[in-house]
N, C-alpha and C positions, 0 to 999 in steps of 0.2 A: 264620588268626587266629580264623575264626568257630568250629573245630571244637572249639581252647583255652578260649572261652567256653563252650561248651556240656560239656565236659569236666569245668569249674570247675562249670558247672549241677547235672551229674548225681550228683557227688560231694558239694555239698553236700545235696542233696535224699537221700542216701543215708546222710550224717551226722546230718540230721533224722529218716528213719526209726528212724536206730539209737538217738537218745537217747528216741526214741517209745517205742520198745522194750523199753528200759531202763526206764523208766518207769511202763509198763504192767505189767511183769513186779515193780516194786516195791510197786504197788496190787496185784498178786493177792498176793503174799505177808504185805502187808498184812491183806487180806481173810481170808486163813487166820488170822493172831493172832488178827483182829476177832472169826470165830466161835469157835478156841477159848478166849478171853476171857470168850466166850458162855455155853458151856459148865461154865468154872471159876463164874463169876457164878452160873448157875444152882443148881448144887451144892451152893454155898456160902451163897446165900441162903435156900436150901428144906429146912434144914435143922428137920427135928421131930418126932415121934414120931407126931405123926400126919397125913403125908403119905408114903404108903408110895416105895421105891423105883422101883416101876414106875412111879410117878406121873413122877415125877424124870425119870426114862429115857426116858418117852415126849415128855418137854418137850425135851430135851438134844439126840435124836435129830434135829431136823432141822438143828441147827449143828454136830454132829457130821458129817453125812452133805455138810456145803455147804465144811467143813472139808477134806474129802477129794477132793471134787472140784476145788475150786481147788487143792489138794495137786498131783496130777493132770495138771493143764490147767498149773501152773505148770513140772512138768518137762516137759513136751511143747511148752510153749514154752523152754523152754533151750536145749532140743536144734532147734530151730528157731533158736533167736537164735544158736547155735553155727555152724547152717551157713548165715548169713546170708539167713534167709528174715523179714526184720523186719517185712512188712509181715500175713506171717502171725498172728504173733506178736503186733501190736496186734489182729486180726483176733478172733484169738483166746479173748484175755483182755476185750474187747470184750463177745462173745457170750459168755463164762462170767458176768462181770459181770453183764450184763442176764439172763441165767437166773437169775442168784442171787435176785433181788429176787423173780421171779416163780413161783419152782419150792418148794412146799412139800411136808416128807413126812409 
């Protein structure tokens, strides 16, 4: 009887990881619109004749570059949530998160 509850334990605990997971994988994909959102905003506000395009490029580039990274990190956790590695997969998206904030180029 005790093995049944523990059974019932591990599976729910493994149900919680997985909608973690889910979860997690929908904040990085999120996080990809966010910066190229960034990117379109930038574009489209800096628009003038005189602020040259490298100006622009140099602004753009580091939501571009934060855009592709989560890119990145989000199908390498697919492919981690595919082969039931979930706690990776928050692990993950976790530290790409928290790089996000802190990594500029």
């Amino acid at each position: 009887m005790e093995t049944k509850q523990q059974l019932i334990r591990v599976d729910k605990i493994k149900d919680n990881l997985k909608k973690g997971a889910k979860v997690a994988l929908i904040l990085l994909l999120l996080n990809v619109v966010r910066q190229l959102a960034a990117v379109y905003q930038t574009r489209y506000q800096l628009v003038s004749p005189l602020i040259p395009e490298s100006t622009i490029w140099e602004i753009s580039k580091q939501f571009i570059f934060h855009a592709i990274v989560s890119a990145i990190a989000s199908i390498v956790g697919l492919f981690l949530y595919f082969f039931d590695k979930y706690l990776l997969v928050i692990i993950l998206v976790a530290l790409v998160l928290i790089a996000d904030r802190f990594i500029y180029v």
